[in-house]
N, C-alpha and C positions, 0 to 999 in steps of 0.2 A: 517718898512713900508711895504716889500714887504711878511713877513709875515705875518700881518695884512690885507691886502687885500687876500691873499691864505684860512687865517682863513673866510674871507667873503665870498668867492666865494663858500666854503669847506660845511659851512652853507646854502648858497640858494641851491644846489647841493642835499644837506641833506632834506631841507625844501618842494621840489620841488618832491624828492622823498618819504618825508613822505605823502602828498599830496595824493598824487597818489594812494600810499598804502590804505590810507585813504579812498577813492573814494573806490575803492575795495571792500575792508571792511566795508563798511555802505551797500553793495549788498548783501553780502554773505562770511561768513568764507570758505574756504577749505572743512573741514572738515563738517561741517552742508551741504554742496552738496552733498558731498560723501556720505553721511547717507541718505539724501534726494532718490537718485540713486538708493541705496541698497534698502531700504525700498518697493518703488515704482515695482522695479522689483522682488524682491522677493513675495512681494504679486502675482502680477502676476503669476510667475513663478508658487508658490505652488498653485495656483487655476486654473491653465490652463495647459493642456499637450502639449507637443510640436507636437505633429503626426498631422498634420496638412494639409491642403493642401497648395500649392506653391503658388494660388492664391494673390494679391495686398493686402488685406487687414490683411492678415499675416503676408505675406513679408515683409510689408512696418515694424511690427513691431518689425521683426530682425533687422532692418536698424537700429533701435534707439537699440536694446539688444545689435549688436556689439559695439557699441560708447559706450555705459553701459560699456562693456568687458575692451574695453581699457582704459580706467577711474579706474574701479575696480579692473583690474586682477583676478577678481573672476572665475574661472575657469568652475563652474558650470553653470555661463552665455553662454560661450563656448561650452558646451558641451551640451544646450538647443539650442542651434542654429546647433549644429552638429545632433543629433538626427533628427531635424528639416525635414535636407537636406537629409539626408541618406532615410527619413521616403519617401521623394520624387525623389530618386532617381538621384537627382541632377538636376533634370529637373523644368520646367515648364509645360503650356501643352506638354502630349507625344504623341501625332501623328509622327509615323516614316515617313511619307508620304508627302513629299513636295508640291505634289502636290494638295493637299486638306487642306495648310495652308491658314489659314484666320487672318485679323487683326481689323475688325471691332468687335461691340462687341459681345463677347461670352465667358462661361465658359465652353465651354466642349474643350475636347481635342484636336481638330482641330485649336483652333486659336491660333497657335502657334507662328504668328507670332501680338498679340495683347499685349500690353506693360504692362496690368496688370497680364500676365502671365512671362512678362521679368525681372520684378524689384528681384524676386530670384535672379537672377545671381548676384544681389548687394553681398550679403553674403556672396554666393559658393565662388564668386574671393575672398573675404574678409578672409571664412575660409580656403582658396590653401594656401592665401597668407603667413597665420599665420601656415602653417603645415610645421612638419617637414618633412613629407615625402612627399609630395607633389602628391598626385596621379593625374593623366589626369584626368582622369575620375570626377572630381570637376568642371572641366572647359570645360570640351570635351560638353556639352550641349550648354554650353553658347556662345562658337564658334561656334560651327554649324550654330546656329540658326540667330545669328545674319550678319556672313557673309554670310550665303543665301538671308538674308533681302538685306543686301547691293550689292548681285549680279542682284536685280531687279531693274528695270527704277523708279519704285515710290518713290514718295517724302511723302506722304501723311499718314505716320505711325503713326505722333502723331496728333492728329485732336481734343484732348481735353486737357484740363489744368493738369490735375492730370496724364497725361503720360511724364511729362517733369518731374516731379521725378523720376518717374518707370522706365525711361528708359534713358534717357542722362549722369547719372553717372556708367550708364552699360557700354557705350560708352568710357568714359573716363578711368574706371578701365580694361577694354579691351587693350587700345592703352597701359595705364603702362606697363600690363603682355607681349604685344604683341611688343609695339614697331611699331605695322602699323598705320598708319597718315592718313589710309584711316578712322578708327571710328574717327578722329577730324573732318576729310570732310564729313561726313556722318551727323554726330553730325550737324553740320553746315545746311547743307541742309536741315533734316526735321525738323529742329527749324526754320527756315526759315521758311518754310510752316504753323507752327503752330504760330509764329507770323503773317503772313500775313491774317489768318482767323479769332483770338481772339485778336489779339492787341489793346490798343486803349491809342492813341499817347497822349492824353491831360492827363491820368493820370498817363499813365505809367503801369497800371493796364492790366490783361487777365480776360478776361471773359470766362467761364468755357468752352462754345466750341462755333460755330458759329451759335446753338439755341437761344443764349444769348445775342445777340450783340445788343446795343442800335441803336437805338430805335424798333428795330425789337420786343425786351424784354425792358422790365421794371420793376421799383419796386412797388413795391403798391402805392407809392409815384410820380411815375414817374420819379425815377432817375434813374442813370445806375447801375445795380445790380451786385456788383462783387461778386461772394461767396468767402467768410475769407478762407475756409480751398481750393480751386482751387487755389487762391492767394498764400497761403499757400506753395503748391504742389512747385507752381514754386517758390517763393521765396530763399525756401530752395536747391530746383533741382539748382536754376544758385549759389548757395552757395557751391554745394558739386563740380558743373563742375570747375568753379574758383581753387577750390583746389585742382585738378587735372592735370589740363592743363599744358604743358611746359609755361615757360615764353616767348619763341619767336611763341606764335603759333599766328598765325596774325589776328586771330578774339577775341583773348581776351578781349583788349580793349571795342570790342563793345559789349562783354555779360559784363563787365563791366557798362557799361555807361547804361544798362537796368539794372541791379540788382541798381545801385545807386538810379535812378530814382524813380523804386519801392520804395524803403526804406524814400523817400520824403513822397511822399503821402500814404504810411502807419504809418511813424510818426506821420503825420497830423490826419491821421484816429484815433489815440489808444482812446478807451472809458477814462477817468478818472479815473476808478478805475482798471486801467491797461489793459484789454481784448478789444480785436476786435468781435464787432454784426456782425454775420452772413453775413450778406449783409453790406460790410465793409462801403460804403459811402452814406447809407440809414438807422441808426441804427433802424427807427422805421419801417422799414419795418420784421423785428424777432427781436426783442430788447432782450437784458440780453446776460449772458456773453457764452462765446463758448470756448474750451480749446484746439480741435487739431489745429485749423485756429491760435489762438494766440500762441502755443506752435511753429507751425512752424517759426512763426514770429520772436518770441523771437531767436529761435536757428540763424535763418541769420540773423536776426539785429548782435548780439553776436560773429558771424562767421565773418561781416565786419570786428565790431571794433577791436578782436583777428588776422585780419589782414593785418591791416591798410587801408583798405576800407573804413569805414564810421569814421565820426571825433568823439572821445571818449567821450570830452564834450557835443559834440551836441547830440548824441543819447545813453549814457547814463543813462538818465532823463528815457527815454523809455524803457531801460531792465529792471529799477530798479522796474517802476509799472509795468511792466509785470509779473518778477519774485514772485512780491509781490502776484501779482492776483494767478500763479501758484500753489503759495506755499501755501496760508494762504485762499481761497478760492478751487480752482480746485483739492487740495491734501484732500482726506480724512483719517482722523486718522488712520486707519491700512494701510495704504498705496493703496487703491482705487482711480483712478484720474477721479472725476467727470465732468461734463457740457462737453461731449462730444457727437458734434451731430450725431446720428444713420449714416450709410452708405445711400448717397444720392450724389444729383449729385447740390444742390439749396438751398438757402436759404428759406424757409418752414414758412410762417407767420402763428403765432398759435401752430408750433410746439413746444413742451415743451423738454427741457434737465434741469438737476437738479443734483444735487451732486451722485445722484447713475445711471447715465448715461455715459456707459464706452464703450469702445471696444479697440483693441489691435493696430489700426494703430494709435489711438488717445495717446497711451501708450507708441508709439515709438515716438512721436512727442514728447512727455515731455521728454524722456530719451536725446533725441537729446538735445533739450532747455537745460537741467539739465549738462549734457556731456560738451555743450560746455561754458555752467556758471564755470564752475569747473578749466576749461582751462582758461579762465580768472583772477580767483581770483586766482588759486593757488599759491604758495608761488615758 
């Protein structure tokens, strides 16, 4: 008898784990990600040179080559991101000059202390981390700069939605290396500010900066216009700080209880055929599909349920058409990743993207999506 019941239990144990397996497996094999990654980057790679500037919209697509990296172990991933940095010195802007940094916006080399000149230092700690020799001089930038920022009285760094990517997992991979708990209180404070300007409490959603705010703005529609890839920005930004953070740092919890939230009403939002419309809860205000806004999505949807954040059965449903949109729409056959909207700050009614509408932060947002599918399904 009491083997009999052992044999039963032995069974749903098996059955419960085949299941699961199964679920996996109707996403995505292992191996078909891993191809997908290579493909996708290697295109890239062989049609674009790494000399680049340190500017955001580069940067940003180191973020998703390293997560490539560690996925692939491909080494030449690595050393596109090494070139990258050396080509800049290890910097962002370089104004040696503290007292002529600025942080509102600009590309020249004074605003050094503006966040789409900080999201570099993602990498640099990225490639310290992974050196064997470990030179200062990788990080000596990224220090500077930012404990200058937090030697000023201002709160007011991030003032728009796409700097809670570029800069709070700078914050987070600082305190790793460092050890000081002044970048978690730092962290804290001008996310503070940057929710109290773009938040908006009914949906959980940020609005790209405090131009944007309903009903100040609207959609053509008159609804509240979130832009997919702003949403984006942070969805993925409170994805990467989360897996960062100690477990006893005592605002977890509450970037917690917002990254949940989000993942409600972007659920709610996904098109049908997997993709988030530009202006995620207006789809006719830019209708058709968009791939950085959904790409970011996909990666933190994927990033909860890889860590027990969001419930696997419930949002599930949601990687699987998204992946689908990725894969079998937004991939083009030599590895091009189309419907990606141009650099802009708005969802654009009339503007057109199409299957050969590309660019590189829209390339590290699939890498990221694909990076962390791979982490999922692997064996």
């Amino acid at each position: 008898m009491k083997h009999s019941i052992f044999q039963c239990v032995l069974g749903i144990v098996m059955l419960v784990g085949f299941v699961q397996c199964s679920t996996k497996q109707k996403i995505a094999e292992p191996s078909e990600v891993k191809n997908i990654i290579l493909k996708v980057n290697d295109y890239w790679q062989e049609n674009h040179k790494p000399q680049k500037r340190s500017f955001w919209d580069h940067a940003a697509y180191h973020t998703g080559n390293m997560a490539a990296y560690a996925v692939t172990q491909k080494e030449a991933y690595r050393d596109y991101s090494l070139a990258w940095a050396e080509y800049n010195k290890w910097q962002g802007a370089q104004s040696n000059n503290p007292s002529e940094w600025k942080y509102k916006y600009g590309e020249t080399d004074d605003f050094v202390l503006f966040g789409d000149w900080q999201i570099c230092f993602q990498t640099y700690i990225d490639l310290y981390n992974l050196s064997e020799q470990k030179s200062p001089e990788m990080v000596a930038r990224a220090k500077e700069v930012m404990q200058y920022e937090m030697s000023t009285n201002r709160n007011d760094y991030w003032w728009w939605a796409d700097g809670l990517y570029m800069v709070m997992p700078v914050m987070t991979k600082l305190y790793q290396l460092t050890g000081d708990r002044l970048y978690l209180d730092k962290l804290f404070v001008y996310f503070s500010y940057s929710k109290n300007i773009m938040y908006d409490n009914e949906t959980g959603l940020f609005f790209r900066d405090a131009r944007y705010v309903f009903p100040k703005h609207k959609s053509v529609n008159g609804e509240k216009d979130f832009w997919a890839r702003g949403d984006g920005w942070v969805f993925a930004g409170l994805a990467k700080v989360l897996q960062d953070v100690p477990a006893d740092w005592e605002h977890k919890a509450y970037f917690e209880m917002i990254y949940q939230k989000m993942a409600v009403t972007l659920k709610m939002a996904q098109q049908e055929d997997g993709y988030w419309t530009r202006s995620i809860l207006d789809p006719n205000h830019a209708p058709g599909p968009e791939t950085s806004g959904t790409a970011f999505f996909t990666y933190g949807f994927l990033w909860g349920i890889n860590n027990g954040l969001l419930d696997e059965k419930e949002y599930t449903p949601v990687i699987s058409k998204s992946w689908q949109y990725l894969t079998t729409v937004a991939l083009n056959e030599n590895g091009k990743v189309g419907y990606i909207q141009p650099i802009g700050e708005r969802a654009i009614p009339g503007q057109q993207v199409d299957e050969n509408s590309t660019a590189d932060f829209g390339v590290g947002a699939y890498l990221l999506a694909a990076s962390e599918m791979y982490t999922l399904v692997k064996e």
